[in-house]
N, C-alpha and C positions, 0 to 999 in steps of 0.2 A: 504494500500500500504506500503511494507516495504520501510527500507531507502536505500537497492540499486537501487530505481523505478528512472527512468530516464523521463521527461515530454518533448514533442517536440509539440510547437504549432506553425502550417501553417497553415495559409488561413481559421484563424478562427477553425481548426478541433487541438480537441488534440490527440497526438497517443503517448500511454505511454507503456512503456518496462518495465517489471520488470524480473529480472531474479538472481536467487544467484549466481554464482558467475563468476559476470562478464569479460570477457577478451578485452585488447584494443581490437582485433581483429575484436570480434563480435562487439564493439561498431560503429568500422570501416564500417563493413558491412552494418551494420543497418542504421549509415548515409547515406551512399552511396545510399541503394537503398529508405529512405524516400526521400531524395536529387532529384534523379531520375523520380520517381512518381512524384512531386510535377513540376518537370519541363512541365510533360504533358500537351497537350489541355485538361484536362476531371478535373473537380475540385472533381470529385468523387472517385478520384485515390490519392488524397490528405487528404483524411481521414480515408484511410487503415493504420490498426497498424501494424509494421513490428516487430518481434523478431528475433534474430540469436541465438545460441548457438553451436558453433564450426562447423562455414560454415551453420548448417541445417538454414534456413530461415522460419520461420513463418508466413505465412499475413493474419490477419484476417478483418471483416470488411464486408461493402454493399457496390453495388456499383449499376446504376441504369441499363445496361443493361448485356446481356453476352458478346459483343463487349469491354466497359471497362473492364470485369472480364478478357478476353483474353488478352487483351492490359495489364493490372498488371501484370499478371505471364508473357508474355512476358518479359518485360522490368526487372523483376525480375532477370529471367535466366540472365539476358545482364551483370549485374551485378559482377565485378572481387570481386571474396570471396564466391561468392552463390555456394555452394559447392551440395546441395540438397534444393528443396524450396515444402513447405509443404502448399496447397493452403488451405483457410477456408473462403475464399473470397464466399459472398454469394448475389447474383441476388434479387435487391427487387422487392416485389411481385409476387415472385416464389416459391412454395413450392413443396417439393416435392413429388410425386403422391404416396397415398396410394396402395398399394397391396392389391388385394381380394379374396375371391377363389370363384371361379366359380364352381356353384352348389352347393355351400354352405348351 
């Protein structure tokens, strides 16, 4: 981790930023919407990493159903600054279905 990495621990989960070159702005944002998540009923929305770089939003992270994965990008969007948000937020115990060819 370089030394612009920023570490934000709630609720037990750490969600850490690292980004070169940081702006208040994005740091703003990023509070904002960890701030956010973290206010939620769902403690799995509390251990999504959030990254900004100029309004884009980042969230990566599991969470346990697709109802919480909806509820984060929701609440994301709601967010004053979320200019564009960039989902990586991933369903556990979900993968995704191979493709095959038929008649192969």
């Amino acid at each position: 981790m370089d030394e612009s990495a920023a570490a934000f621990t709630t609720a037990g989960c750490n969600m850490v930023r690292s980004e070169s070159g940081w702006s208040r702005n994005d740091r703003d944002v990023e509070r904002r919407v960890v701030n956010y998540l973290s206010r939620q009923h769902f403690p799995g929305l509390r251990c999504v990493e959030v990254e900004s770089s100029q309004g884009v939003v980042t969230i990566r992270g599991r969470v346990k159903s697709y109802h919480e994965r909806q509820l984060c990008i929701n609440c994301c969007q709601r967010v004053a600054g979320v200019i564009q948000l960039n989902d990586q937020v991933q369903v556990e115990g979900w993968e995704a279905p191979t493709l095959a060819l038929v008649g192969a």
